[in-house]
N, C-alpha and C positions, 0 to 999 in steps of 0.2 A: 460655324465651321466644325465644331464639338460635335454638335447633333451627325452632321452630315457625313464624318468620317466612321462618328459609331455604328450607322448607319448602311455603308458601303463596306464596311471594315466584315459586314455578317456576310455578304454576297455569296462570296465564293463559299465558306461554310454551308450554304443555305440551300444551294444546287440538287444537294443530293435531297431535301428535304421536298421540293420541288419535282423529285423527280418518285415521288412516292414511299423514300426509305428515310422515315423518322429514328429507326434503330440507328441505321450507320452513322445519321448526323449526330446521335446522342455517344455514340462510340468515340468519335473524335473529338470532342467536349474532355479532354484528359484532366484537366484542369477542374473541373467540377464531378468529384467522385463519386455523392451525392445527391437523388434529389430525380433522375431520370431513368427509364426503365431499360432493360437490357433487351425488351422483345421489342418486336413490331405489332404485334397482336392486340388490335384493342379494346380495352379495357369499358367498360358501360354499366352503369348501375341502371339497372331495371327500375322503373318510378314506383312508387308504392303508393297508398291509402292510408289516412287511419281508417279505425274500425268502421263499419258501416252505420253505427247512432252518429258519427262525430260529419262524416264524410258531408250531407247538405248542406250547416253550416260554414265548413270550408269552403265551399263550392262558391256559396254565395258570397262572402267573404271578399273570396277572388274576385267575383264577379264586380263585387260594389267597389274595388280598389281598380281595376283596369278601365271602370267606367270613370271615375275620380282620375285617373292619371291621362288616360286620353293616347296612352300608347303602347304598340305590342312590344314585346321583349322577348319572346320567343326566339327570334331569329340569333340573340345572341350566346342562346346557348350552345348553338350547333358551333358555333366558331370557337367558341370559347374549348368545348371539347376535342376537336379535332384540330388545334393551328395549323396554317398552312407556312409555307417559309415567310410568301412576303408578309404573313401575318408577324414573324418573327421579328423581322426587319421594323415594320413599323411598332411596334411594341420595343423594344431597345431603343427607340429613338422619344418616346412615351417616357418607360422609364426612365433613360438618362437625365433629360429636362425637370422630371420631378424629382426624382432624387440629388440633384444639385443642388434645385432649392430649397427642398428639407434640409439638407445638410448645412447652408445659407442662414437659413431661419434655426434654426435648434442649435447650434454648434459656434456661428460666427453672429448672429444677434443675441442672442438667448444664452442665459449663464446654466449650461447641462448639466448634472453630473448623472454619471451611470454608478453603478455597485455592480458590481459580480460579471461584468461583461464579457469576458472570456466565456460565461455559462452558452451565452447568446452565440458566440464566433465562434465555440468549438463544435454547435450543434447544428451550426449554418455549414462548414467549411468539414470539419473530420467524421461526421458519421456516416456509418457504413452504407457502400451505396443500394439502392433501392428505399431505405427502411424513411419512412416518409417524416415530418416533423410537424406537428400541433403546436403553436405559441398561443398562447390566451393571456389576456391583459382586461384590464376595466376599461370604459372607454366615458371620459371625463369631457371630450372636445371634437367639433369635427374637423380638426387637425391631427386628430392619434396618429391616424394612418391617412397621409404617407410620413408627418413628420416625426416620428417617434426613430424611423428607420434611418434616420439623419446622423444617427449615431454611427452607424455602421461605416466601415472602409466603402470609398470610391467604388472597389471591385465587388462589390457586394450591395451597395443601396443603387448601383447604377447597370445593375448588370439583369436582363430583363430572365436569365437561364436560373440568376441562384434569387433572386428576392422571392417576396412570398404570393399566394391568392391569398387574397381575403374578400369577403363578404360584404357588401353596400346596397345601404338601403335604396330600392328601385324608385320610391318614390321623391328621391332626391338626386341620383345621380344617375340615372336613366331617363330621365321625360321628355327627351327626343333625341334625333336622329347624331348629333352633334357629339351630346355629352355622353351619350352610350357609347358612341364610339373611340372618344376620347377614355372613359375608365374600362372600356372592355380592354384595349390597349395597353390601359395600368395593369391588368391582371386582375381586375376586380369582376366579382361575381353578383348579380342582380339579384338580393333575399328578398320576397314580398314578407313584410311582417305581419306577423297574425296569419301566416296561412301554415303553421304547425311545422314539424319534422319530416315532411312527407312530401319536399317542394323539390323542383330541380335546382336549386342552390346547393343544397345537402347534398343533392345525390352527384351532382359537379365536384363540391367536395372530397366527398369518399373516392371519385374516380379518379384526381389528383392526390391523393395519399396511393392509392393504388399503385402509382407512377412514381412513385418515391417523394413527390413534392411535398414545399412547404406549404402550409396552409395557416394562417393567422386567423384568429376569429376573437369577436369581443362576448364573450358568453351572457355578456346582462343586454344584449336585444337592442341596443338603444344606447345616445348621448345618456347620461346617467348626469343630469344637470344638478338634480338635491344632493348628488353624491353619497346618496340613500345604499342601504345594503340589500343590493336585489337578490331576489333566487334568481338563478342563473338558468339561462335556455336549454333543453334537451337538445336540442339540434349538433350541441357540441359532443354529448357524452354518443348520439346514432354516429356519429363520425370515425370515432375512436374506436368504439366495440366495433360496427361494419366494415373497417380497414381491411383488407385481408393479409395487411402486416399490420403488427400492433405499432403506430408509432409513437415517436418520442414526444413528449408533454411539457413544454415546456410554459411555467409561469412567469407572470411579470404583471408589477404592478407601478405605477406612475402618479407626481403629482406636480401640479401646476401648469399642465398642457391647456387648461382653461381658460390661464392669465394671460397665454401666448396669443390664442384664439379666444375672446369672449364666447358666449353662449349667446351673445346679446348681440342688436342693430349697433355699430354700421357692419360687424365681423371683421375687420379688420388685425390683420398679424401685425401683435408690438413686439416689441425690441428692450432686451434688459431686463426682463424676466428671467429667476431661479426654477427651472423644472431638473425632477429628481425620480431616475427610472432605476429600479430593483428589482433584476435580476433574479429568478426562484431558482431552487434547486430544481434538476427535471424530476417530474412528480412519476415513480414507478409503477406504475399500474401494472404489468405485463401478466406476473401472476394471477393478479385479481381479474383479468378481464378474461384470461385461459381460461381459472376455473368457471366463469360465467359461460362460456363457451361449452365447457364439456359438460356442466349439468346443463345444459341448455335450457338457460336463464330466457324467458320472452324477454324478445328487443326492448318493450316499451320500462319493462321492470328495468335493465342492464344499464340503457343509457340514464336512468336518473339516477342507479348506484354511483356510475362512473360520474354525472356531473354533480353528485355531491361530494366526490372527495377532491373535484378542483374548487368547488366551494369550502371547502372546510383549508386548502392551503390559501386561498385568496382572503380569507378571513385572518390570519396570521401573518401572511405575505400584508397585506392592509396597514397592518398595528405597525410592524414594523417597517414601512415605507413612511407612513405618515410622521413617525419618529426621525428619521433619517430627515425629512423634510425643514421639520420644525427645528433643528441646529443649523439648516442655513439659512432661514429666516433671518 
């Protein structure tokens, strides 16, 4: 009954979105001040290359992963770029159901704590509209995303206008017709890994910053199972510099979302687990990435500036989560 009122409840809103005008449906969105674009005009990131020594290996790459996976994923980028209303509808009714039970599982099985969680709500909820938001977190389990967001208010982890995109790996949650369209629905975006900063992942990304959205991404590529100190993917810092609003940067770092979800057979969620999420201060880039702007810094140099100073706060953010951790042991 939940599902189906949330459901109906978009109808009438969705009309206009139906009838070609995504401005006017995001004008009456009063309630979400942030996060949607004020044009109708839309927005497209042109695909790019790397350099041409790098380009055949990618190529191939691709090639040897699409033949491995056994299915195209093309088609879901078109939708993913343009929603349509009913696409709206069934997505709200997507994320309600997940966001429930993240909130289920982290909140009412699982002993949480947050730190600094106002950082998170006040950058979800009060910033200015258009100006997009980046969250980056480590990613320990493949429970982070969706249930990290479990924390969040009802109106916020169930609300398919303000939650975030993020990024999933294609060959686990795209490999056919079903489960793609179940996480295209979550708002998830299909990354092939290993095929560089030059994918239509990225470039879906930057088109949603564009639009003022949120966008979540895990910058170390990967489940991080050894809980090793990776270098962090470029794919985050092309995101940030190519925005054509600088957005907000927000870190966060997590521990124990492993113990909720093993890494291990049978994968099963337990229950009575301590996970402890911290909170970063938003990391300010705006200057630094201007002046890379106006000396016009090459992309490739810019984004690994910009993704070593969220490596050099996640290396601090790290110490001091891990600490926070280890007193509720």
């Amino acid at each position: 009954m939940l599902l189906t009122v949330a459901g109906l409840g978009l109808c009438g809103r969705l009309r206009l979105l139906n009838r070609g005008s995504y401005a006017a449906f995001v004008r009456i969105q009063k309630p979400c001040t942030a996060g949607y674009p004020t044009s109708s005009k839309r927005f497209h990131v042109q695909p790019r290359q790397e350099p041409q020594a790098q380009q055949q290996p990618l190529q191939q790459q691709q090639q040897q992963q699409q033949v491995a996976m056994g299915y195209n994923i093309d088609w879901i980028f078109q939708r993913l770029r343009y929603p349509s209303g009913l696409w709206y509808i069934a997505s709200q009714i997507a994320i309600t159901a997940v966001g429930l039970l993240a909130k289920f599982v982290l909140v009412f099985l699982n002993k949480t704590t947050v730190y600094n969680k106002e950082r998170l709500l006040n950058v979800i909820a009060k910033r200015p509209a258009g100006v997009p938001l980046v969250t980056v977190s480590n990613h320990h389990s493949c429970f982070d995303d969706p249930g990290l967001w479990g924390v969040l208010p009802v109106k916020y982890v169930c609300n398919t206008f303000r939650i975030r995109w993020s990024m999933a790996a294609h060959d686990i949650c795209f490999t056919n017709t079903l489960h793609s369209t179940f996480f295209m629905y979550g708002k998830c975006i299909p990354v092939v890994r290993g095929s560089g900063v030059y994918q239509h992942a990225i470039d879906l990304c930057i088109q949603k910053c564009a639009l003022g959205h949120w966008v979540h991404v895990f910058p170390e590529g990967k489940v991080n199972m050894t809980k090793e100190e990776m270098r962090l993917k470029w794919g985050v810092g092309r995101i940030i510099y190519e925005s054509p609003r600088i957005p907000i940067i927000l870190p966060m770092w997590h521990e124990g979302m492993d113990e909720v979800l093993p890494n291990i057979e049978p994968y099963i969620l337990n229950w009575g687990k301590k996970v402890t999420l911290n909170i970063g201060q938003p990391i300010d880039l705006h200057d630094f990435i201007q002046d890379l702007k106006d000396r016009k810094v090459p992309e490739p140099e810019a984004r690994k500036l910009i993704t070593d100073k969220i490596q050099d706060v996640f290396h601090h953010l790290r110490k001091e989560t891990e600490e926070l951790h280890k007193k509720r042991l």
